[in-house]
LODRENDREN-74336 format. One record per residue: residue number from 1; residue in one letter; x, y, z of N, C-alpha, C in turn. Coordinates in Angstrom, 1 decimal. Layout:
<NUM; a; <X; Y; Z>; <X; Y; Z>; <X; Y; Z>>
...
//
This chain:
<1; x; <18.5; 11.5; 10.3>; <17.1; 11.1; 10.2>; <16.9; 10.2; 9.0>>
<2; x; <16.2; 9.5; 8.8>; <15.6; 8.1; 8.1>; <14.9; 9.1; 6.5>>
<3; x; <15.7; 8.8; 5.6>; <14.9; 9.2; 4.3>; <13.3; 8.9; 4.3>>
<4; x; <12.4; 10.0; 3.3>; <11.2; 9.8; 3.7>; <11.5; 7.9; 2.4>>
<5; x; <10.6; 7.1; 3.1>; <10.2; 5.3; 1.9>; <8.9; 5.0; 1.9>>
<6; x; <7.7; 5.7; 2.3>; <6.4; 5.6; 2.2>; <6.3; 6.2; 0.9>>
<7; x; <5.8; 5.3; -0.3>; <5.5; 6.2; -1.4>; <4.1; 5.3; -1.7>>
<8; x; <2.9; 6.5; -1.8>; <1.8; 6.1; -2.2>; <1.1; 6.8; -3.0>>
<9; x; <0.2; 6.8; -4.0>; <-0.4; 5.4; -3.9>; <0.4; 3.8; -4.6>>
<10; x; <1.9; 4.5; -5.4>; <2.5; 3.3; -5.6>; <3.2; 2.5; -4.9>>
<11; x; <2.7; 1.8; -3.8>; <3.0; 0.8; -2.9>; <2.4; 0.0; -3.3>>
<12; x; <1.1; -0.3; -3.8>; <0.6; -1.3; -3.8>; <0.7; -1.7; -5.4>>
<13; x; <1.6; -1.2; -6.4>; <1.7; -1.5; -7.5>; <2.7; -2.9; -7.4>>
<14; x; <4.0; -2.1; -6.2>; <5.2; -2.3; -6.3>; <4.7; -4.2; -5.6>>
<15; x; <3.9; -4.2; -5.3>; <3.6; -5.8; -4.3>; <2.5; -6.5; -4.8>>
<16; x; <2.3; -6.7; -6.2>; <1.2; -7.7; -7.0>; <1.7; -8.2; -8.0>>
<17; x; <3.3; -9.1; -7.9>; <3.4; -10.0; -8.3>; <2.7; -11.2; -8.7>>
<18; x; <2.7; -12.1; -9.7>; <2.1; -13.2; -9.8>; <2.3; -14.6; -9.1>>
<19; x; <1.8; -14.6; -7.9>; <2.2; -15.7; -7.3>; <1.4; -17.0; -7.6>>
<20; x; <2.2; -18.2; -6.8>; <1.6; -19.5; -6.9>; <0.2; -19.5; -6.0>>
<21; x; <-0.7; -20.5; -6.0>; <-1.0; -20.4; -5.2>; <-0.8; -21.6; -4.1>>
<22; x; <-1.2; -21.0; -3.1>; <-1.1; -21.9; -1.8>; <-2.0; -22.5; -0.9>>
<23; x; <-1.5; -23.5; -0.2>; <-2.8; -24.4; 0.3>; <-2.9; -23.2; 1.7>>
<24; x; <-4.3; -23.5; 2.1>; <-4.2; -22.4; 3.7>; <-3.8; -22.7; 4.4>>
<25; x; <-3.1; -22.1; 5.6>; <-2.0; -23.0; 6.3>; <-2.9; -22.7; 7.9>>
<26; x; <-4.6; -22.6; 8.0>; <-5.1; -22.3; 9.1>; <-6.1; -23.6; 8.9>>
<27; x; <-5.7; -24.6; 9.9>; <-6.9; -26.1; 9.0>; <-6.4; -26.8; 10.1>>
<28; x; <-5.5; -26.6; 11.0>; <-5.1; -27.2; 12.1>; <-6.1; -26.6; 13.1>>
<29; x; <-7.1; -28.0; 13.7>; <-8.1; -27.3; 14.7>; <-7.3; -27.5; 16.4>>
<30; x; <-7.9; -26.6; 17.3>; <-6.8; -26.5; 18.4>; <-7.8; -26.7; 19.6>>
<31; x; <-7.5; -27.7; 21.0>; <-9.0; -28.2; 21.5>; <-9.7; -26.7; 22.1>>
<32; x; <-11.3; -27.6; 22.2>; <-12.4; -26.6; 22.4>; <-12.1; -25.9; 23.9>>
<33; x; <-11.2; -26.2; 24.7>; <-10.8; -25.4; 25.8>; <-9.6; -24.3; 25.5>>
<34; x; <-9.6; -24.0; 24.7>; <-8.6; -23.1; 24.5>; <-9.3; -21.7; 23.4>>
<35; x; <-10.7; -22.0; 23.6>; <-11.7; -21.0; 22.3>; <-12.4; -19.8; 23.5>>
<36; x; <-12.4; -19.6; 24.5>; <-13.0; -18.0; 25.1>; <-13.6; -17.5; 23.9>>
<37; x; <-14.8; -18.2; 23.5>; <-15.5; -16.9; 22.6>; <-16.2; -16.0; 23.2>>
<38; x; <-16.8; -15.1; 22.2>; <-18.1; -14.1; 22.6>; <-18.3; -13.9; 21.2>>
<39; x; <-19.9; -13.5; 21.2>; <-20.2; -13.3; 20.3>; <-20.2; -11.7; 19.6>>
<40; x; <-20.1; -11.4; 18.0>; <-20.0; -10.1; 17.2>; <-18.8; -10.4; 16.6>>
<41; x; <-18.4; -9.1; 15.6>; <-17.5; -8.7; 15.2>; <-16.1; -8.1; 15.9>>
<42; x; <-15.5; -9.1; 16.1>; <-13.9; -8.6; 17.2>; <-13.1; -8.4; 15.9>>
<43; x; <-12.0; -7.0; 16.7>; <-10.9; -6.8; 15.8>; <-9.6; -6.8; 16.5>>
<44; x; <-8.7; -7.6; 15.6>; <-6.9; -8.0; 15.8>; <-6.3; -7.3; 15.1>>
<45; x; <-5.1; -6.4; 16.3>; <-4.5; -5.7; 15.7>; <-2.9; -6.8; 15.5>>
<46; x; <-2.3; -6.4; 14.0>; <-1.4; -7.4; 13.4>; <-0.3; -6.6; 13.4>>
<47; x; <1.0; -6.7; 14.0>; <2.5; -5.6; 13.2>; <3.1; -6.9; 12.9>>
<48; x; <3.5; -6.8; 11.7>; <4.6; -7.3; 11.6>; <5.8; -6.7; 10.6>>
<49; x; <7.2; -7.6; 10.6>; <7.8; -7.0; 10.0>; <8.8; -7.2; 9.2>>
<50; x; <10.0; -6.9; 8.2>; <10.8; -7.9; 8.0>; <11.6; -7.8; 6.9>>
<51; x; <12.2; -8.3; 6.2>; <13.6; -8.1; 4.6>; <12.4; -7.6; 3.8>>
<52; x; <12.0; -6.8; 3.2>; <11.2; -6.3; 1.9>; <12.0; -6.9; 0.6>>
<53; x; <10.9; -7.5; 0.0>; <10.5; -7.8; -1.1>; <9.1; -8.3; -1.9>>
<54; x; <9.5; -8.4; -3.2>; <8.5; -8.3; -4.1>; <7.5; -9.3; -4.0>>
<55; x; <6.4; -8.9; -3.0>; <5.3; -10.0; -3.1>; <4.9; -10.4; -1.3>>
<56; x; <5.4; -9.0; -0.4>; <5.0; -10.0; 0.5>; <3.8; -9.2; 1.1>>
<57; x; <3.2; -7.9; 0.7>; <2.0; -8.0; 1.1>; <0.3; -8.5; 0.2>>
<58; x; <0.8; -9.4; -0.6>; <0.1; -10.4; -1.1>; <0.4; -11.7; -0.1>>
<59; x; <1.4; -11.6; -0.2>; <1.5; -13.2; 1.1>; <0.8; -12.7; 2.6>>
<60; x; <1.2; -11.9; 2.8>; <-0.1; -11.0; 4.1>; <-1.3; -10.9; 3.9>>
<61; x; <-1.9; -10.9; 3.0>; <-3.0; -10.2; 2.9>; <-3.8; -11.9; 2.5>>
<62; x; <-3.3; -12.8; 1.6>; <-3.8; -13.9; 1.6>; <-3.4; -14.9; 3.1>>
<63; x; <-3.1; -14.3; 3.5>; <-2.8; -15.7; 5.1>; <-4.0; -15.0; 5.9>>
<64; x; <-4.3; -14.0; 5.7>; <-5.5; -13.2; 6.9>; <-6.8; -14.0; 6.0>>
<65; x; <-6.7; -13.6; 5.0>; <-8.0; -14.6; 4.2>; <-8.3; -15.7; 4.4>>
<66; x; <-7.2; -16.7; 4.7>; <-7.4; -17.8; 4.4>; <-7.4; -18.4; 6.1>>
<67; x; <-7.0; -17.4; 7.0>; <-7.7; -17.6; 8.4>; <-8.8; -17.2; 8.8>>
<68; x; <-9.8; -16.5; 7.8>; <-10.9; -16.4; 7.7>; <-11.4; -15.0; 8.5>>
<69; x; <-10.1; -13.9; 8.0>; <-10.4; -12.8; 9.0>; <-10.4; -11.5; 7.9>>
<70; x; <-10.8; -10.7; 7.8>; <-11.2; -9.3; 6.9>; <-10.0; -8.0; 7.1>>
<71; x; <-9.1; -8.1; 6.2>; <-8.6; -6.7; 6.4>; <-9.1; -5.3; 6.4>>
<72; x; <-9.1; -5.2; 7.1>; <-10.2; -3.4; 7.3>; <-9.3; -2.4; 7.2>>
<73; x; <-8.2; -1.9; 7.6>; <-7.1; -0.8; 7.9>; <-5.6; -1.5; 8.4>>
<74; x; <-5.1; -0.5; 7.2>; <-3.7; -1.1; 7.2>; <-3.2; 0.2; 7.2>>
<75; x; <-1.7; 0.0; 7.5>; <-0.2; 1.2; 6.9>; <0.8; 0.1; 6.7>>
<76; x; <1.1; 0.5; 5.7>; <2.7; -0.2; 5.5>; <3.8; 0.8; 4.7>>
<77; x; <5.1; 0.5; 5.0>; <6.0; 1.8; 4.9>; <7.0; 0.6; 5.1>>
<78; x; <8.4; 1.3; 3.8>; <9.6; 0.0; 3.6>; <10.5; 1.1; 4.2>>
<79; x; <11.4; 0.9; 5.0>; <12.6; 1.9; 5.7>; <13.7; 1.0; 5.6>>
<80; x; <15.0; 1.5; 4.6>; <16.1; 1.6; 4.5>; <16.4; -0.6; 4.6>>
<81; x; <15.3; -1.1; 3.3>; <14.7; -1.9; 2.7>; <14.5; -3.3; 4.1>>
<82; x; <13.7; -2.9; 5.0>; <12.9; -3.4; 5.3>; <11.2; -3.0; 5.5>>
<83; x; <10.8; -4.1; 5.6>; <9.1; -3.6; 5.0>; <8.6; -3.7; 6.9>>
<84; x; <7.2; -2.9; 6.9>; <6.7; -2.7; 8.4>; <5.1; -2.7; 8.0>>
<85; x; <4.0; -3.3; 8.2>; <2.7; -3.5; 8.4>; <2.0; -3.4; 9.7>>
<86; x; <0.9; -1.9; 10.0>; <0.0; -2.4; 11.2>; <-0.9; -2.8; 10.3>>
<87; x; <-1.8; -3.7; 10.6>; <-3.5; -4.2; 10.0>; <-4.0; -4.2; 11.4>>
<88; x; <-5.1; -4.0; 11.1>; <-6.7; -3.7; 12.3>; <-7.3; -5.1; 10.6>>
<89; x; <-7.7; -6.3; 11.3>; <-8.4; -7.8; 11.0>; <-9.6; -7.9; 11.7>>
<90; x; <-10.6; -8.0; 10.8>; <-12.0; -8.4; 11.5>; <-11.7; -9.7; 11.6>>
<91; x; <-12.4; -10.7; 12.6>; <-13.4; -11.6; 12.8>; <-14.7; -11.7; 13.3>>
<92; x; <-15.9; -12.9; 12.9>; <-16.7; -12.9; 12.9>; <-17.1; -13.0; 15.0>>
<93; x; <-16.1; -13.8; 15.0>; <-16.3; -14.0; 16.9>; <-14.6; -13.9; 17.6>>
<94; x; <-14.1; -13.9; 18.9>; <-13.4; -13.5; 19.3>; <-12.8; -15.1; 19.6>>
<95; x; <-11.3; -15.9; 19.2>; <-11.1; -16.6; 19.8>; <-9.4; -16.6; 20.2>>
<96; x; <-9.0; -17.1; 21.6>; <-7.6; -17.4; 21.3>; <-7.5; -17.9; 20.2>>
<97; x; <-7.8; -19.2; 19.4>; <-7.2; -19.7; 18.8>; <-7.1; -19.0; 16.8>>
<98; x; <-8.3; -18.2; 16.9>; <-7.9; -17.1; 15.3>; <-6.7; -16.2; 15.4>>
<99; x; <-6.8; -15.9; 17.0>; <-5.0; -15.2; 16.7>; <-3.4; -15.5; 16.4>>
<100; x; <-3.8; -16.9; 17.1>; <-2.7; -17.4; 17.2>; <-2.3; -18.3; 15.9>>
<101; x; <-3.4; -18.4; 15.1>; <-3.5; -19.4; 14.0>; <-2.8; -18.3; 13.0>>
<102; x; <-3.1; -17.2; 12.7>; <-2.9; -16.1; 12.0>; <-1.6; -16.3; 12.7>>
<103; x; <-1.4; -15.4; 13.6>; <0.0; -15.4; 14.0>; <1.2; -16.3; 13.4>>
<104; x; <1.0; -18.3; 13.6>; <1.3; -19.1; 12.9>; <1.7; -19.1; 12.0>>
<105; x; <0.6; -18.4; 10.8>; <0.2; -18.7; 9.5>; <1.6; -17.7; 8.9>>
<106; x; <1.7; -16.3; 9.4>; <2.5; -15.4; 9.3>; <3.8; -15.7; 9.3>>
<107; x; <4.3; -16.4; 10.5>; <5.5; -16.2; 11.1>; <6.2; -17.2; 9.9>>
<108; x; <5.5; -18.5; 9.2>; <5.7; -18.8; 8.2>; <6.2; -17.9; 7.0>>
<109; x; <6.0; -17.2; 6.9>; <6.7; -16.0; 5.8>; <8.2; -16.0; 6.7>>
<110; x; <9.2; -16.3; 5.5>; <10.5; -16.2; 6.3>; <10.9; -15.0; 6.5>>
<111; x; <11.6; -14.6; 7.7>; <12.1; -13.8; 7.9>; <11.2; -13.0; 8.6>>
<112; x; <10.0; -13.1; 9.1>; <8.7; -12.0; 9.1>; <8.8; -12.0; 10.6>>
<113; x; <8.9; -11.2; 11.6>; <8.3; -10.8; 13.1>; <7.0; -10.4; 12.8>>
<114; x; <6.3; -10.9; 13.8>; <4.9; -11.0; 14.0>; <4.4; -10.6; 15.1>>
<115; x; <3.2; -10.1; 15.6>; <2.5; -10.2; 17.3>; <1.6; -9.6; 16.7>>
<116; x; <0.5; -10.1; 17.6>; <-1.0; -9.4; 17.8>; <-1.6; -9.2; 19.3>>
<117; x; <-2.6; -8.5; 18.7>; <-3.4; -8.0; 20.2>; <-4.7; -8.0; 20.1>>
<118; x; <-5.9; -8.5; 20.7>; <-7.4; -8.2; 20.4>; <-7.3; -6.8; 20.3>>
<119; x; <-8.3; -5.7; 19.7>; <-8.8; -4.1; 20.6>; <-10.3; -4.6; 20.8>>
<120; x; <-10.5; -3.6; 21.8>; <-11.7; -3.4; 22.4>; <-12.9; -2.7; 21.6>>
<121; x; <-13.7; -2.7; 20.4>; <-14.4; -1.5; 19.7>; <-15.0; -0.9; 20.7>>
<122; x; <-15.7; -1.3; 21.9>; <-16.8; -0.7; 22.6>; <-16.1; 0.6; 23.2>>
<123; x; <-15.0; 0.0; 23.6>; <-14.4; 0.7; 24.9>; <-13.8; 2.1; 24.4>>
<124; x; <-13.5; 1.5; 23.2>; <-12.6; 2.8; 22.3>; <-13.8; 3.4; 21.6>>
<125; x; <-15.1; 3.2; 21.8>; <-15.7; 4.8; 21.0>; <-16.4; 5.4; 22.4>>
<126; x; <-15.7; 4.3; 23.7>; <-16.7; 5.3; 24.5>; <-15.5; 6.1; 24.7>>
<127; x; <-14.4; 6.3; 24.5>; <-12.8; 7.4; 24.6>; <-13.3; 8.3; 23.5>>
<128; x; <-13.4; 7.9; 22.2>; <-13.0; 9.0; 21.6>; <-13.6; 10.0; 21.6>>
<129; x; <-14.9; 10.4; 21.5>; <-15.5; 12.0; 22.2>; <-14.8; 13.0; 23.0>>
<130; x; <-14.2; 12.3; 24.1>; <-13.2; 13.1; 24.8>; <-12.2; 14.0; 24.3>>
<131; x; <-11.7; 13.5; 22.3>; <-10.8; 14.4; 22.0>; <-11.2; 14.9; 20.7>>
<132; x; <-10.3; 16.1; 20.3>; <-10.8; 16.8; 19.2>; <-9.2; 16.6; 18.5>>
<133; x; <-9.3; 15.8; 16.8>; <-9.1; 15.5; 16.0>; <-8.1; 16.5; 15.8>>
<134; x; <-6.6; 17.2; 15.7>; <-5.8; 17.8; 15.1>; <-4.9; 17.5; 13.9>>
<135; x; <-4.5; 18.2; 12.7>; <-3.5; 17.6; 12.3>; <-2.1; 19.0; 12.9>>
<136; x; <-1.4; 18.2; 12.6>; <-0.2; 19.0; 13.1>; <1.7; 18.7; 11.9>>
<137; x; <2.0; 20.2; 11.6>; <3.2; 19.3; 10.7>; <4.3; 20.6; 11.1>>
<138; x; <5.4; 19.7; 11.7>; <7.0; 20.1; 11.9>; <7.3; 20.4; 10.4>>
<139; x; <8.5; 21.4; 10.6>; <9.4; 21.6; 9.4>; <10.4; 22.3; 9.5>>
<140; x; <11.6; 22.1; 9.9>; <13.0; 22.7; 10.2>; <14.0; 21.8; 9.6>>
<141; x; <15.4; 23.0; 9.8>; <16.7; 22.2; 9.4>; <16.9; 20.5; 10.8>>
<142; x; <17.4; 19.9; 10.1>; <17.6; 18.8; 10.5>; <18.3; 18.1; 11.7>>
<143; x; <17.6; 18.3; 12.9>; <19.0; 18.2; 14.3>; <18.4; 17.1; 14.6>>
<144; x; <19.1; 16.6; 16.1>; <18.9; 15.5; 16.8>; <17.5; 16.3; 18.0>>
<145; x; <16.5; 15.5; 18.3>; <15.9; 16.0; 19.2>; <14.7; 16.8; 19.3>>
<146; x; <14.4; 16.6; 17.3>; <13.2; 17.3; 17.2>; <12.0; 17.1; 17.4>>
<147; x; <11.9; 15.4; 17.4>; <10.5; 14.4; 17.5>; <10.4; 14.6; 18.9>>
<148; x; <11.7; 14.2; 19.7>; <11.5; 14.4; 21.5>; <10.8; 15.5; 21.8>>
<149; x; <11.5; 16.3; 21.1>; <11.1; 17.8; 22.4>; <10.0; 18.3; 21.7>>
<150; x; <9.1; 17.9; 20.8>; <7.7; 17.9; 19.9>; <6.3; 17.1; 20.9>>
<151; x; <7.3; 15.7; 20.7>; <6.6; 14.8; 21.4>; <6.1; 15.1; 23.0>>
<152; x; <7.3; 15.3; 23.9>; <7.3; 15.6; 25.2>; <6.6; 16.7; 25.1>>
<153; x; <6.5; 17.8; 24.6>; <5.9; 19.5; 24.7>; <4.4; 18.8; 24.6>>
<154; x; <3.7; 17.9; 23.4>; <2.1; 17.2; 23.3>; <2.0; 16.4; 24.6>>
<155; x; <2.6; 15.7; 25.5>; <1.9; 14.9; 26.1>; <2.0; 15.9; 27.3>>
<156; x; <2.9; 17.1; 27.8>; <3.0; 17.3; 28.9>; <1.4; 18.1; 28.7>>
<157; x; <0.7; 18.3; 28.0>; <-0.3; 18.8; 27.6>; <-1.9; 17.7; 27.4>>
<158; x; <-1.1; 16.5; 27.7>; <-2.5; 15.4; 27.5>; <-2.6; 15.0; 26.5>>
<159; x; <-1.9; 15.4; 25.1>; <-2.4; 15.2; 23.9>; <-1.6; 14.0; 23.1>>
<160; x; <-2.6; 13.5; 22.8>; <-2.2; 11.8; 22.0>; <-1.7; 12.3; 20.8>>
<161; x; <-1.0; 11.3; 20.2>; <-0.6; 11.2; 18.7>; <-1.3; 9.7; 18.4>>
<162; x; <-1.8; 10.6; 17.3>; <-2.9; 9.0; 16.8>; <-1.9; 8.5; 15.4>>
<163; x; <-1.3; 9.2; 14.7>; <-0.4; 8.8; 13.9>; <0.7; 10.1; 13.6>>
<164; x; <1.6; 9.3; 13.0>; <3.1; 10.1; 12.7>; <3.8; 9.6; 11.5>>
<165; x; <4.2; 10.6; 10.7>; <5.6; 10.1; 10.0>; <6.4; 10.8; 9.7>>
<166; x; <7.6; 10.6; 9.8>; <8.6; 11.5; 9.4>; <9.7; 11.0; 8.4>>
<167; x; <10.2; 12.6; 7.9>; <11.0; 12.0; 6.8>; <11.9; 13.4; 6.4>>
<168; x; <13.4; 13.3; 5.9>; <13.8; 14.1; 5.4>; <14.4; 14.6; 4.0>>
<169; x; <14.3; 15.8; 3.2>; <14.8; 16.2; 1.9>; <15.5; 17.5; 2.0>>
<170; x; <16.5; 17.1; 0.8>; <17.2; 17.9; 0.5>; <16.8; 19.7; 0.1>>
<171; x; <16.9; 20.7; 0.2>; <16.7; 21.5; 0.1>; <17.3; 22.2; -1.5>>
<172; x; <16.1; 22.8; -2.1>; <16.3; 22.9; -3.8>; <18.2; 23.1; -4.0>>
<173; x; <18.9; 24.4; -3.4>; <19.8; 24.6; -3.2>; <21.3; 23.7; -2.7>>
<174; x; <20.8; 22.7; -2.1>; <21.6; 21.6; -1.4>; <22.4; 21.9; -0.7>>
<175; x; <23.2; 21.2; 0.2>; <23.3; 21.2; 1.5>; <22.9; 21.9; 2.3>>
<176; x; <21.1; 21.8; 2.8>; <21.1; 21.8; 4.0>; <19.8; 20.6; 3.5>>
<177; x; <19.6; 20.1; 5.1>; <18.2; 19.1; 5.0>; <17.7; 19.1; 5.8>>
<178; x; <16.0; 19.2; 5.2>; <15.5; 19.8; 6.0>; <14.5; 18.4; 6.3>>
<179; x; <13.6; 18.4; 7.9>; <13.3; 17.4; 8.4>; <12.2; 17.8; 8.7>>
<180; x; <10.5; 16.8; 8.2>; <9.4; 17.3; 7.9>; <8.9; 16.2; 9.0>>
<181; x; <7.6; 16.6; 9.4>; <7.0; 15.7; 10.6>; <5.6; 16.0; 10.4>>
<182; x; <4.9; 14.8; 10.1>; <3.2; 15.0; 9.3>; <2.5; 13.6; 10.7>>
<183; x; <1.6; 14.5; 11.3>; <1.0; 13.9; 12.0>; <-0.6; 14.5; 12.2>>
<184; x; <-1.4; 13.2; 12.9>; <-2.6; 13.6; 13.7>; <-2.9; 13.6; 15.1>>
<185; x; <-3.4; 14.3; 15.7>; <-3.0; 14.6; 17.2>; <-4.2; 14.5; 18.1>>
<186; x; <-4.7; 13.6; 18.9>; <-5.9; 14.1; 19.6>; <-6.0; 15.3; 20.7>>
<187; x; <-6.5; 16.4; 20.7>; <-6.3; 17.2; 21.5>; <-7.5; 17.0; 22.6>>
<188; x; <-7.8; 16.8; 24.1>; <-8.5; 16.5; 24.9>; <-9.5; 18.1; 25.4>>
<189; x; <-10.7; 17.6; 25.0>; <-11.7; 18.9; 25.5>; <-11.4; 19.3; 26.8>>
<190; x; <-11.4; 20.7; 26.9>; <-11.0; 21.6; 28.0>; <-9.8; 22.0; 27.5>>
<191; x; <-9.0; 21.6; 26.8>; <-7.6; 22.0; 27.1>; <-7.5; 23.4; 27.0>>
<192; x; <-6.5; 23.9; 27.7>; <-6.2; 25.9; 27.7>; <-5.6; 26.2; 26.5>>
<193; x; <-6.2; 26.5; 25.4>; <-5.6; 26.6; 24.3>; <-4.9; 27.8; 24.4>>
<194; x; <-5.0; 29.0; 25.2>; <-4.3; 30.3; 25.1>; <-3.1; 29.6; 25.3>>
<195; x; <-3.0; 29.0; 26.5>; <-1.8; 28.4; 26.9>; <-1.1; 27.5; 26.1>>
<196; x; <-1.6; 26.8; 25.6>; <-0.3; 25.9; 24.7>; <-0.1; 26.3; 23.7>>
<197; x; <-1.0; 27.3; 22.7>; <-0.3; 28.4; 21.8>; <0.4; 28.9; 22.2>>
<198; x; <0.6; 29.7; 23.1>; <1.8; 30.4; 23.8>; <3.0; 29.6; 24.1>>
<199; x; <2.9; 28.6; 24.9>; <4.1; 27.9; 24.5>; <4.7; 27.1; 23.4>>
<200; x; <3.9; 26.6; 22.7>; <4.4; 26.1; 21.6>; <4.8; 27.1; 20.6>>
<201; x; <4.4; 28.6; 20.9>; <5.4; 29.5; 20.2>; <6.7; 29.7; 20.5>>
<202; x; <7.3; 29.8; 21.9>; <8.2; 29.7; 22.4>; <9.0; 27.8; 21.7>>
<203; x; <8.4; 27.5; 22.0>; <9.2; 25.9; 21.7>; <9.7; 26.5; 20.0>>
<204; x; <9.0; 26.9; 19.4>; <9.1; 26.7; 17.6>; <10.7; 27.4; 17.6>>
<205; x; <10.6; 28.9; 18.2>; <11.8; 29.6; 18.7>; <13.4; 28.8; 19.1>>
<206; x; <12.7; 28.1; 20.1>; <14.0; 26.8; 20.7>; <14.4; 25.9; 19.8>>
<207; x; <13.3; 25.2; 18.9>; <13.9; 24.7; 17.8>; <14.6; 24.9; 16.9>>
<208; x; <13.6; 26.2; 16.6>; <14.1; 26.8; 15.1>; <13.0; 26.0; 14.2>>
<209; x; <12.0; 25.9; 14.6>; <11.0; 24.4; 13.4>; <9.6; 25.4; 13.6>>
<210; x; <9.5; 25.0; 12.3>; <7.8; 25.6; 11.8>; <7.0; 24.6; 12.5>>
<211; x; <6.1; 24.9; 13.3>; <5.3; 24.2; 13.6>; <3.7; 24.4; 13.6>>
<212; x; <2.9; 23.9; 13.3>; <1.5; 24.2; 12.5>; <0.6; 22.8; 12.8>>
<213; x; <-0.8; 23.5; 13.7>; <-2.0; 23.0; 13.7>; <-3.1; 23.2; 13.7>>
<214; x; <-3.4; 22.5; 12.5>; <-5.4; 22.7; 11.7>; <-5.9; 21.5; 11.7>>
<215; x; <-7.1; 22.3; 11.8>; <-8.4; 21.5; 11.5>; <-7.9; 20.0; 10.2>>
<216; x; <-8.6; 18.8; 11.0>; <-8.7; 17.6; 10.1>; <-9.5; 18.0; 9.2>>
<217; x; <-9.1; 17.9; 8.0>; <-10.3; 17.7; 6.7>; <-11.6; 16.7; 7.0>>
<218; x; <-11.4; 15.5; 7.4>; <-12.1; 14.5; 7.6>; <-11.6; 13.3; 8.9>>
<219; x; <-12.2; 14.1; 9.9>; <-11.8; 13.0; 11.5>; <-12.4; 11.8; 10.8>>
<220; x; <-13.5; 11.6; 10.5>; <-13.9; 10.1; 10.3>; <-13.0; 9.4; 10.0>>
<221; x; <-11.8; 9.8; 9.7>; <-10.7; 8.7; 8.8>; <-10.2; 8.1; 9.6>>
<222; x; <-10.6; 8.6; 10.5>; <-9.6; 8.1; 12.5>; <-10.5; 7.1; 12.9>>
<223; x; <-11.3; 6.7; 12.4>; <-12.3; 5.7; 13.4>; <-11.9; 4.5; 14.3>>
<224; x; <-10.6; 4.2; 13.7>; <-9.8; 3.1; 14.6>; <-8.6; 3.8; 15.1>>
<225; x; <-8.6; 5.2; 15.2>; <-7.6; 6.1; 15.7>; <-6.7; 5.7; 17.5>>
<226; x; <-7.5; 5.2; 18.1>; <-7.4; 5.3; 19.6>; <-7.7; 3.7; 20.4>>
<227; x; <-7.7; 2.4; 19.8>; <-8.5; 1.3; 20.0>; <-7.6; 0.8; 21.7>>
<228; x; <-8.4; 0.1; 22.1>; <-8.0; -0.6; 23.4>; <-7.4; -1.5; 23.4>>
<229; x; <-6.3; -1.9; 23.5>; <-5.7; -2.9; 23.0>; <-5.9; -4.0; 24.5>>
<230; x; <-6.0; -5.4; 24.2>; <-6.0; -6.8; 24.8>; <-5.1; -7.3; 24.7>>
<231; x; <-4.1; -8.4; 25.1>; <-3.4; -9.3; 25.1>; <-3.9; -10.6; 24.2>>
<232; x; <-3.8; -11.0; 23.1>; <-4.3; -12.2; 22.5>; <-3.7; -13.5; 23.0>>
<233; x; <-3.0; -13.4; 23.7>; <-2.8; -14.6; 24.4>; <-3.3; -14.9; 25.8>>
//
């Protein structure tokens, strides 16, 4: 398993170098048949990815700017020294041509994979009522097959994973390692809760893994938890 490489809140120490600055590289206009607006606040979801080093979510964070779109919600996490960014990007109106221009602006960062997607706001808050907010965290010695048979046991049950991460450490004693799994989970109203406690006791058994789910401190923090995602192209 993949050492835990999310370390926050010093991630964003580690990426505010002093750069140059740069001209905006979104100033190429693209013709008026290729714009499908609507009007409001539309949001682009951004992954990209790529060699980590010092200074590239300042070079991210200024190419969204300078295509005139608002970083709202991000994750970024460096694994085994490559770097990985989701951003959720406001715009003011919805067009092909702000995604692709971003898109563009990005893929200019060397080395960087790119893609985007519109989401849907409307569509995704008329979903999320339907589920109730869990968090959920694995903890056993370290095998092959713990995320699967975790993963597969939540969906055969309906239940989303709104986020995940996993990571492993050494145990105070050393050699053994043990492998931790910190997620949030939507659980869908109605579900038989007698019943999936009962089997997810049984599953903990088959693993051998601590497995534990409570109450979110604060669901609000999910509000872009579940979005509808569009094709930007």
């Amino acid at each position: 398993m993949m050492q835990r490489a999310l370390a926050l809140p010093g991630l964003w120490r580690s990426y505010l170098p002093s750069l140059p600055r740069r001209v905006p590289l979104c100033t190429l206009p693209l013709p008026q048949a290729q714009e499908e607006q609507t009007s409001g606040r539309q949001h682009l979801v951004v992954t990209a990815s790529g060699a980590d080093r010092p200074g590239i979510v300042a070079r991210l964070s200024k190419r969204v700017l300078d295509c005139g779109g608002n970083l709202e919600i991000s994750r970024m996490a460096r694994l085994a020294g490559e770097f990985s960014v989701l951003m959720l990007v406001t715009f003011d109106i919805t067009t092909a041509r702000k995604a692709e221009q971003l898109r563009t602006s990005l893929l200019q960062i060397e080395g960087l994979q790119v893609s985007t997607r519109w989401t849907s706001h409307d569509r995704m808050q008329l979903v999320r009522p339907l589920n109730k907010f869990r968090k959920i965290l694995l903890r056993g010695v370290d095998n092959p097959g713990l995320v699967y048979n975790l993963t597969e046991y939540l969906a055969s049950y309906g239940i989303n994973i709104e986020s995940l991460e996993t990571y492993t450490q050494e145990t105070a004693s050393g050699g053994v390692t043990l492998f931790m799994m910190e997620g949030v989970i939507a659980m869908p109203v109605g579900l038989s809760t007698a019943s999936f406690i009962k089997n997810l006791d049984t599953l903990q058994a088959t693993l051998g893994a601590e497995i534990k789910i409570s109450d979110l401190p604060n669901p609000a923090h999910h509000k872009f938890a579940a979005p509808n995602f569009q094709d930007s192209t």
